[in-house]
NUDO-969345 format. One line per 2 residues: number of its first residue (from 1); for each residue x, y, z of N, C-alpha, C. Coordinates in pm, 1 decimal. Example, Ala and Ser with C-alpha at 12.3 -4.5 7.8 and 13.67 -1.06 7.14 Angstrom:
1 = 1319.0 -569.0 780.0 1230.0 -450.0 780.0 1320.0 -330.0 780.0 ~ 1285.0 -225.0 708.0 1367.0 -106.0 714.0 1290.0 3.0 787.0
//
This chain:
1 = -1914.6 -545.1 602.3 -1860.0 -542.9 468.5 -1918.3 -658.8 386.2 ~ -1915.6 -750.7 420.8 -1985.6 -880.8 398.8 -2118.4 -836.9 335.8
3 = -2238.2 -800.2 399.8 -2341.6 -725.1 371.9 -2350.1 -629.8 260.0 ~ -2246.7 -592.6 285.7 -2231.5 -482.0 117.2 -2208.4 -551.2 26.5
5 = -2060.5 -614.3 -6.5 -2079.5 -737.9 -104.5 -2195.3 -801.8 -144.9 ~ -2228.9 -868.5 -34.8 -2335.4 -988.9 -70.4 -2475.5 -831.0 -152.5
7 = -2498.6 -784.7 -75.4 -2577.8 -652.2 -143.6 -2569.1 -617.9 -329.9 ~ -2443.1 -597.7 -354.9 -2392.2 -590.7 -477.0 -2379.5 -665.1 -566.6
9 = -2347.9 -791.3 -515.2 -2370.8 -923.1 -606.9 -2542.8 -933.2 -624.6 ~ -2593.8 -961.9 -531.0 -2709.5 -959.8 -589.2 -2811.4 -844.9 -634.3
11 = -2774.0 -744.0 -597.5 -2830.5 -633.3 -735.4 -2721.1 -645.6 -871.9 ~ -2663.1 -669.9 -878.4 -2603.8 -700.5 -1004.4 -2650.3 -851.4 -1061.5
13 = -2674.8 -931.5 -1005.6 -2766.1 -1049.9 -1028.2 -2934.2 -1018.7 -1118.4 ~ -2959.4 -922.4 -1071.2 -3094.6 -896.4 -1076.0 -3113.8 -803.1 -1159.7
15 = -3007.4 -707.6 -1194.5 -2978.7 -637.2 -1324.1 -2971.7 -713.8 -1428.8 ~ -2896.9 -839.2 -1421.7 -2879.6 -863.4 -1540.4 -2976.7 -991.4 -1587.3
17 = -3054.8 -1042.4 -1473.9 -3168.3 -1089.3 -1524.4 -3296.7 -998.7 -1565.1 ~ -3290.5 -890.5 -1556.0 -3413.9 -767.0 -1593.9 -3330.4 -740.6 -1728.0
19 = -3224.4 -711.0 -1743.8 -3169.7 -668.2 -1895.8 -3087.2 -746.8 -1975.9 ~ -3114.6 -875.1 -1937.5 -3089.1 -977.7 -2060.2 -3031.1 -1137.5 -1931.9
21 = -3174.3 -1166.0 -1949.8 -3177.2 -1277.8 -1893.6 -3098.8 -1391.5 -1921.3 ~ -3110.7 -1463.2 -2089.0 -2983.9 -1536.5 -2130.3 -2851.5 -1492.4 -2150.7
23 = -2811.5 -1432.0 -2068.9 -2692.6 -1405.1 -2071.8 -2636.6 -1415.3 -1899.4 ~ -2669.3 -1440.0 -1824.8 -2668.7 -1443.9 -1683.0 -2582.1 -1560.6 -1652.7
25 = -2604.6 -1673.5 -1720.0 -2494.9 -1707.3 -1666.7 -2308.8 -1762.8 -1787.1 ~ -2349.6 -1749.4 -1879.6 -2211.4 -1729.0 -1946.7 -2164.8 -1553.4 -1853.2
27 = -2226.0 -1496.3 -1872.8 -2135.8 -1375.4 -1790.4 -2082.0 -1400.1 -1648.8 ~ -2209.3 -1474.8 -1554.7 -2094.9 -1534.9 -1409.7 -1994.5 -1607.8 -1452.1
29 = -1976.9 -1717.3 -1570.2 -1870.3 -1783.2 -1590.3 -1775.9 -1744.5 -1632.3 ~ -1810.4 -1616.1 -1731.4 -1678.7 -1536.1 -1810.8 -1642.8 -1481.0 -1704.5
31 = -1674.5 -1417.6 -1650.6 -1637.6 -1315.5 -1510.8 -1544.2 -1450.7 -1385.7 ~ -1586.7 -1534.9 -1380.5 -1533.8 -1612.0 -1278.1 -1387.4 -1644.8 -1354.5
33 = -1408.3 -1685.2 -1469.7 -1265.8 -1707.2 -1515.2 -1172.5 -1626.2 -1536.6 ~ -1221.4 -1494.1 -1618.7 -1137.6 -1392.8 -1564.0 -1048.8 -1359.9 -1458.3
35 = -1163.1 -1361.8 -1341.2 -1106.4 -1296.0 -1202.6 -1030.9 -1449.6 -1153.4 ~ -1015.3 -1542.2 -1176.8 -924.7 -1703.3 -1192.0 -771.5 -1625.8 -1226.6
37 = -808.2 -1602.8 -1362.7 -659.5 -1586.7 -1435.3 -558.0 -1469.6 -1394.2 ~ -693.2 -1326.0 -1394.9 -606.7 -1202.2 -1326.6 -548.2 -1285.0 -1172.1
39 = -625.0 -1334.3 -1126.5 -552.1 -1369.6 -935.0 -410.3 -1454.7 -1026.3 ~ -428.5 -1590.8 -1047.1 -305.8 -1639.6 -1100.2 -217.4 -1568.8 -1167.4
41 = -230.6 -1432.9 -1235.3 -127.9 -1354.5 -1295.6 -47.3 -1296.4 -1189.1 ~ -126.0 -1240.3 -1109.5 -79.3 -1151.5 -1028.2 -8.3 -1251.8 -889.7
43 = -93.1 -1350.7 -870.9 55.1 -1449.0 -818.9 216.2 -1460.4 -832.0 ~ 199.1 -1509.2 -998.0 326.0 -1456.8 -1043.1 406.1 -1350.7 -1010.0
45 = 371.0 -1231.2 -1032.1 399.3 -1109.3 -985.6 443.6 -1065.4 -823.4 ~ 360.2 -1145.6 -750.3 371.9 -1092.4 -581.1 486.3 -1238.6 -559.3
47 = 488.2 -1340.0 -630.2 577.4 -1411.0 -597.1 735.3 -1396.9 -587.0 ~ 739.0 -1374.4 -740.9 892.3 -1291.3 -732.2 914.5 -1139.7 -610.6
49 = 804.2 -1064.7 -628.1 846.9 -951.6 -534.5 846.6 -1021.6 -382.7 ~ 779.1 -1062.9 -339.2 780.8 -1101.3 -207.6 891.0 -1184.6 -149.1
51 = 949.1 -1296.5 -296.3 1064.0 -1369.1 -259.0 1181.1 -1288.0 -278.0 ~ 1142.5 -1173.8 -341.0 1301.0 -1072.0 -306.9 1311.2 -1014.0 -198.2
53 = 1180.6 -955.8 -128.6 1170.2 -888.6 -23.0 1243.2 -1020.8 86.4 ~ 1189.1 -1119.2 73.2 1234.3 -1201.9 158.9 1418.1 -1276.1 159.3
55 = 1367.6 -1284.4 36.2 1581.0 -1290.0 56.7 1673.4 -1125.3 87.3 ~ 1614.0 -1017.8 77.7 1631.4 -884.4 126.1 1664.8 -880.2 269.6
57 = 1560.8 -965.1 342.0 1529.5 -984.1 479.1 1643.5 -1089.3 564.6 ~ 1610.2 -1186.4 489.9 1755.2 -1344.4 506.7 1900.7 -1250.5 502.8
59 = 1916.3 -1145.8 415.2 2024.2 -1142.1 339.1 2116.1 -1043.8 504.8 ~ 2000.1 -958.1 531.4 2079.4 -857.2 621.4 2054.6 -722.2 550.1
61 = 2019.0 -733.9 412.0 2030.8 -619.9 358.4 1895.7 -513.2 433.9 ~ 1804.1 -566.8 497.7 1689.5 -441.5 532.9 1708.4 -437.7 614.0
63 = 1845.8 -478.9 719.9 1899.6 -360.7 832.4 1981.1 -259.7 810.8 ~ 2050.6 -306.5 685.8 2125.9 -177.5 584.5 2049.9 -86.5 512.1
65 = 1930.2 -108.0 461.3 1802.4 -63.3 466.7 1761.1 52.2 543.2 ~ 1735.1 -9.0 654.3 1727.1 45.0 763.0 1774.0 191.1 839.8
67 = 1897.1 162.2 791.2 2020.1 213.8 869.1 2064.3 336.0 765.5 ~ 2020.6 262.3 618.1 2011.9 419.9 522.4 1926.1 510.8 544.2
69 = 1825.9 435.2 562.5 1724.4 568.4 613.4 1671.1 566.8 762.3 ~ 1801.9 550.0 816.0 1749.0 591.7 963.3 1778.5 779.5 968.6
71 = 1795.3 819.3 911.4 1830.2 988.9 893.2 1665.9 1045.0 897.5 ~ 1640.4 963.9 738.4 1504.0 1004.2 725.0 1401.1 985.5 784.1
73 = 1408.5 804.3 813.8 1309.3 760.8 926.3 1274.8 841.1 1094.2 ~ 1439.8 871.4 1076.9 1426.6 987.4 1267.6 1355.2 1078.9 1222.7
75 = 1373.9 1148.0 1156.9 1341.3 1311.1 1103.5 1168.3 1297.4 1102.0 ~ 1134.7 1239.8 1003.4 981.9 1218.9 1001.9 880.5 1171.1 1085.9
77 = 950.4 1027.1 1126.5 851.8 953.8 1230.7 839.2 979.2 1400.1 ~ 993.4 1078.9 1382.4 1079.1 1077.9 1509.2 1058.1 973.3 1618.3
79 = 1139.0 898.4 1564.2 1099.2 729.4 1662.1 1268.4 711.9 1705.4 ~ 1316.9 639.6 1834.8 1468.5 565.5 1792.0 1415.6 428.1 1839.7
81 = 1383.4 362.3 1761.6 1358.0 202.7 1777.2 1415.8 117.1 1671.9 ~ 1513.6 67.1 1651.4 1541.5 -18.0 1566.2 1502.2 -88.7 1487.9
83 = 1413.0 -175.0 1548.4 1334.1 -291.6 1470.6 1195.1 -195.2 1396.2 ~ 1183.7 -91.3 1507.5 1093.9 -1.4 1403.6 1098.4 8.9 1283.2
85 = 1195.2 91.6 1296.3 1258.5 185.9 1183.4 1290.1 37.7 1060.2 ~ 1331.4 -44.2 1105.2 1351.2 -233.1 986.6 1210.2 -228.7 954.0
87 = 1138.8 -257.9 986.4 986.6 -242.1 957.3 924.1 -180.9 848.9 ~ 979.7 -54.2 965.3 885.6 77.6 853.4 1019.7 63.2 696.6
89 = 1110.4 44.3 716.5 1215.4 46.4 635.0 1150.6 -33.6 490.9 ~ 1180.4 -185.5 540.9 1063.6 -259.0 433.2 927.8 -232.2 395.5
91 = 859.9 -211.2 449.5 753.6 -145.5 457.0 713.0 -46.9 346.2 ~ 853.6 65.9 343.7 832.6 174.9 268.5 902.5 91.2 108.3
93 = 1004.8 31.0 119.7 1061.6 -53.0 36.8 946.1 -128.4 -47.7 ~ 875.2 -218.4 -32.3 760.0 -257.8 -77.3 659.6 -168.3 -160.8
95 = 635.4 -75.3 -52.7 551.3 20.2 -119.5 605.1 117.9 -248.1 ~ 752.0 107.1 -281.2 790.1 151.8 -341.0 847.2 95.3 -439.9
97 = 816.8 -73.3 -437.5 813.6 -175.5 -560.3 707.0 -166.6 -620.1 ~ 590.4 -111.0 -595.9 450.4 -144.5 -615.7 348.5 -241.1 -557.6
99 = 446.5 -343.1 -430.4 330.4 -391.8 -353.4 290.4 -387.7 -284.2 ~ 204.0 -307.6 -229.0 96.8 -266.3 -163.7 59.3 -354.1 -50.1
101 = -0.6 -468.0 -108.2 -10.8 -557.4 -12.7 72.8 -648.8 17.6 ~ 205.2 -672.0 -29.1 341.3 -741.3 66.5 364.4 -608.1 150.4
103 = 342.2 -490.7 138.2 411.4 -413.4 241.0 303.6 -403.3 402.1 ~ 171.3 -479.8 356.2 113.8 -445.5 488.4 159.6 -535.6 616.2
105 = 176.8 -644.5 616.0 241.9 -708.5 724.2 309.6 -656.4 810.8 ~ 442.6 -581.8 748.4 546.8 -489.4 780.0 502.2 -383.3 793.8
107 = 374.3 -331.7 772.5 328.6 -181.5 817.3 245.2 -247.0 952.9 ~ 180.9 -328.7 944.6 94.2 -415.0 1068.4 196.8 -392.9 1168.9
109 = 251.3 -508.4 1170.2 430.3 -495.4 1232.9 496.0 -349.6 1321.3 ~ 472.0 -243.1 1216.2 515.1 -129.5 1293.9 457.4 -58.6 1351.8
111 = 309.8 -105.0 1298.1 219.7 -23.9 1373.7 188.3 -79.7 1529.9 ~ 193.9 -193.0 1571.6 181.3 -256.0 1685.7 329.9 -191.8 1726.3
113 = 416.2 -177.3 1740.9 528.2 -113.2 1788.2 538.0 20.6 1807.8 ~ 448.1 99.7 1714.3 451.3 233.9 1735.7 332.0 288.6 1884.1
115 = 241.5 167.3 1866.2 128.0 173.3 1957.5 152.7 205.2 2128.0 ~ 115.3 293.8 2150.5 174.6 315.0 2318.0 68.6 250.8 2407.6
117 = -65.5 226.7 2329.0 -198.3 185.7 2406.8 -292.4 321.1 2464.4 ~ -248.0 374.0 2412.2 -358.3 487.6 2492.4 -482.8 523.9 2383.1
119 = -503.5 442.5 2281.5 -602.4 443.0 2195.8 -583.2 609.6 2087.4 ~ -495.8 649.5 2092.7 -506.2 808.3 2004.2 -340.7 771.4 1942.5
121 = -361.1 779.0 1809.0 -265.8 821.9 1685.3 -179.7 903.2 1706.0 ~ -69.0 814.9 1726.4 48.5 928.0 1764.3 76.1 923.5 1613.9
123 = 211.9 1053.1 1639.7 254.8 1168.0 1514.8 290.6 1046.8 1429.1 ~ 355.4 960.5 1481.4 460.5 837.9 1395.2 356.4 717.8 1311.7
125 = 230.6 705.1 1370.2 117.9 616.2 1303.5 67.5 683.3 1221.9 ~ 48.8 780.0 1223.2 -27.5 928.0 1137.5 52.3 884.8 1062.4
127 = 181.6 943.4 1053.4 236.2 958.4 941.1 282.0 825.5 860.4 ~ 285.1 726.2 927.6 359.9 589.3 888.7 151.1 547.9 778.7
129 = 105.0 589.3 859.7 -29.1 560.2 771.7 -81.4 655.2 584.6 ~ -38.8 784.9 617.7 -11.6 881.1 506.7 84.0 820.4 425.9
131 = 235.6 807.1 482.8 340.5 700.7 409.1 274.7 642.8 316.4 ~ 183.7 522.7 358.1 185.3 408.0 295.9 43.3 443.7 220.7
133 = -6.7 533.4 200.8 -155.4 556.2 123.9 -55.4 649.7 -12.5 ~ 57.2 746.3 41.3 88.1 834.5 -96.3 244.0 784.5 -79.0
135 = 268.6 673.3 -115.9 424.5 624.3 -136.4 477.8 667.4 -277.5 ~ 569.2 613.4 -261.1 666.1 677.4 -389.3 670.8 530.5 -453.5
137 = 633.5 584.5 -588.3 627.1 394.4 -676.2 749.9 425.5 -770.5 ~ 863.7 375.1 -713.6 947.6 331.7 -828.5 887.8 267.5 -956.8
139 = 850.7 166.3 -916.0 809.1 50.5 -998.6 645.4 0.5 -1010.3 ~ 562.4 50.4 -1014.3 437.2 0.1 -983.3 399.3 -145.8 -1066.8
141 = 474.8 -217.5 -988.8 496.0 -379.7 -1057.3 319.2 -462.6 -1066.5 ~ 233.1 -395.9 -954.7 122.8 -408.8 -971.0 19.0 -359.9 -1045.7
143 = 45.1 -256.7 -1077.4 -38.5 -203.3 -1224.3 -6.3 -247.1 -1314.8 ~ 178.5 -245.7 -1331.2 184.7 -329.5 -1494.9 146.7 -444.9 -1490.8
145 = 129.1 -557.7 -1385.2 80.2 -651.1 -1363.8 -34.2 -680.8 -1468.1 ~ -124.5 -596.1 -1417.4 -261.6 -576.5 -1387.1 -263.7 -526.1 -1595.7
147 = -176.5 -461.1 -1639.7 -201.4 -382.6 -1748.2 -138.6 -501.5 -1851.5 ~ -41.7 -558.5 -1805.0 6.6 -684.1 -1882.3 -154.2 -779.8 -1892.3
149 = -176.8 -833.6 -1828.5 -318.7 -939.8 -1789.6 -396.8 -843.4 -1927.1 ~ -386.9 -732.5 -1896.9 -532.6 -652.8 -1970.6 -475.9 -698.3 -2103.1
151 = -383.5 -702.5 -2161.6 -355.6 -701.6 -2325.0 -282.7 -536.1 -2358.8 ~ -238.2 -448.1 -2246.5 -176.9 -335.7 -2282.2 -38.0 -346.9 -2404.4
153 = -57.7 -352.8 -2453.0 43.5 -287.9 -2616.3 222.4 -308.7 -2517.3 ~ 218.2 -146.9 -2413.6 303.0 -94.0 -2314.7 310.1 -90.7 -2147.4
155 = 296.2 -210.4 -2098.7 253.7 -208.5 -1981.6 342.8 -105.0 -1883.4 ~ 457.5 -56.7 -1946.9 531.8 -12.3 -1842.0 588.3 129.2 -1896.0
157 = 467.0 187.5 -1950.5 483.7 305.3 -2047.7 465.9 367.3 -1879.3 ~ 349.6 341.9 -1788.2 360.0 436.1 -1670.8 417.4 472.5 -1606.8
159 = 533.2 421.4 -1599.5 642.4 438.1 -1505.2 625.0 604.9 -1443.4 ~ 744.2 660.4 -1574.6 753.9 803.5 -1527.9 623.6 881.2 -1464.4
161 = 509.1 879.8 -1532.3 381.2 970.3 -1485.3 333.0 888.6 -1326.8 ~ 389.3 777.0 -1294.0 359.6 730.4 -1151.8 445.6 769.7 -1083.3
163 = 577.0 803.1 -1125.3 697.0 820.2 -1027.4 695.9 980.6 -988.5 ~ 594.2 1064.0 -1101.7 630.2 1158.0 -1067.1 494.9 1236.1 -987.2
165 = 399.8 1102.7 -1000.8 276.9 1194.9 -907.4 305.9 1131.2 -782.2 ~ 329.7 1018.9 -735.9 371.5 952.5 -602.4 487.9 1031.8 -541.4
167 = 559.1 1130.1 -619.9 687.0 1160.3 -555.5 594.0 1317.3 -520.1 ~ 504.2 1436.1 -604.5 466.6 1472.7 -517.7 345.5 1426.8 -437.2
169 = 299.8 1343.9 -425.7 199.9 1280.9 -329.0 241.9 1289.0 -170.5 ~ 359.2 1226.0 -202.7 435.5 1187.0 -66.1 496.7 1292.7 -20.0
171 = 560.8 1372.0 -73.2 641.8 1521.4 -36.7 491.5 1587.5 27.7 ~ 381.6 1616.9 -30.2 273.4 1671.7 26.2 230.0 1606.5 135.7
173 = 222.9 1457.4 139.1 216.0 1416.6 280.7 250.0 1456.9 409.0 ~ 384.2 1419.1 394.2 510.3 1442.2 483.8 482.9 1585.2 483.0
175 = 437.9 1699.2 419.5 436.1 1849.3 478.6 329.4 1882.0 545.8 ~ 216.4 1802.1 516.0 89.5 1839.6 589.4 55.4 1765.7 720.7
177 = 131.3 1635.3 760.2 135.4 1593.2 889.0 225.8 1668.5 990.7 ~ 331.8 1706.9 946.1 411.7 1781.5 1002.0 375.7 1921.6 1018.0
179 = 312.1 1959.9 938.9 225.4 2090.3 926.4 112.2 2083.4 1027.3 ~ 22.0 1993.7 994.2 -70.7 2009.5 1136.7 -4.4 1926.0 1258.2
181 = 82.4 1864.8 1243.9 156.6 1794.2 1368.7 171.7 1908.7 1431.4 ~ 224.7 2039.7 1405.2 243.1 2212.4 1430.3 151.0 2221.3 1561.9
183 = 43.5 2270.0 1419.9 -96.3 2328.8 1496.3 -171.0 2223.0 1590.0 ~ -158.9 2094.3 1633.1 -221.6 2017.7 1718.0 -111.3 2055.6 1850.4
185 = 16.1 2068.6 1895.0 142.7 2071.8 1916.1 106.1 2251.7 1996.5 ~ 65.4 2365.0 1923.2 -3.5 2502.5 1954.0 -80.0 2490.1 2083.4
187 = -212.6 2386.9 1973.1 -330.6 2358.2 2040.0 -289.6 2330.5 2162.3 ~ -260.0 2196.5 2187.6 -225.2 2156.6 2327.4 -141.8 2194.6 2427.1
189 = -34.1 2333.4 2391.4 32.7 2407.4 2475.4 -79.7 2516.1 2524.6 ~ -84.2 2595.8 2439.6 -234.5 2670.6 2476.2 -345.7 2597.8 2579.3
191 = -381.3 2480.4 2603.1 -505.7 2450.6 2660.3 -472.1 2425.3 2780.2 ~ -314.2 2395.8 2793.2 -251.9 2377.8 2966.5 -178.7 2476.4 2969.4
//
């Protein structure tokens, strides 16, 4: 990955000394400060969410969490592990504040727990992995983030049109793992 980066920076280096040489480096500097201020914005942003997630955690409340959607969590992941299901609980919680990356720890987390070691993706990683690629964004606190920084007018005009493609994102998820969870489930009765 490294290699690709470093690849990209310097063809983009070399672009912009072939199509406007004095300008090469006020643009690394505008660009460096930029990507300065967006990171420090978005600090802000993962700070408060992460310190809620974390007094969430202190509080007791994401075993109540937990325990609300242990209905749903059985049904889908079909797991009975406790600390799992707390995991994946926050996990999905996060992802459904809009942060993405406070929820990976807690997806890390469950995924080493879901792991039996036999190197092949069980039904519950499959799906705990689909989960967290088509979640349901209440709040996508990271785009408005991101749309606040930009100078957006309405940063949080997206709401509804995110809530309502993430909600079917995730419903389609959850039918097509379970759907070929089916036909793999066929497969392997059939072959013994």
């Amino acid at each position: 990955m490294n290699k690709i980066w470093f690849a990209m920076v310097v063809g983009s280096i070399c672009a912009l000394f072939w199509t406007s040489p004095e300008n090469v480096l006020s643009c690394m500097i505008d660009a460096s400060s930029g990507a300065f201020k967006l990171a420090l914005e978005m600090c802000a942003v993962y700070a408060v969410w992460l310190g809620l997630l974390e007094i969430v955690d202190a509080s007791g409340l994401s075993g109540k969490l937990a325990k609300l959607l242990h209905p749903l969590i059985k049904k889908i992941f079909k797991i009975d592990d406790a600390e799992t299901e707390k995991m994946i609980a926050l996990n999905m919680s996060a992802n459904m504040l809009g942060l993405g990356n406070a929820s990976t720890p807690m997806g890390i987390a469950a995924m080493r727990r879901l792991d039996n070691g036999s190197g092949v993706a069980s039904h519950a990683i499959i799906m705990l992995i689909v989960l967290n690629s088509t979640s349901i964004q209440l709040l996508p606190s990271t785009i408005i983030g991101l749309r606040a920084s930009a100078g957006a007018a309405n940063p949080a005009d997206i709401i509804l049109p995110t809530l309502l493609s993430t909600l079917c994102t995730f419903i389609l998820g959850i039918f097509l793992v379970m759907f070929i969870g089916k036909i793999r489930e066929k497969i392997r009765r059939k072959n013994t």
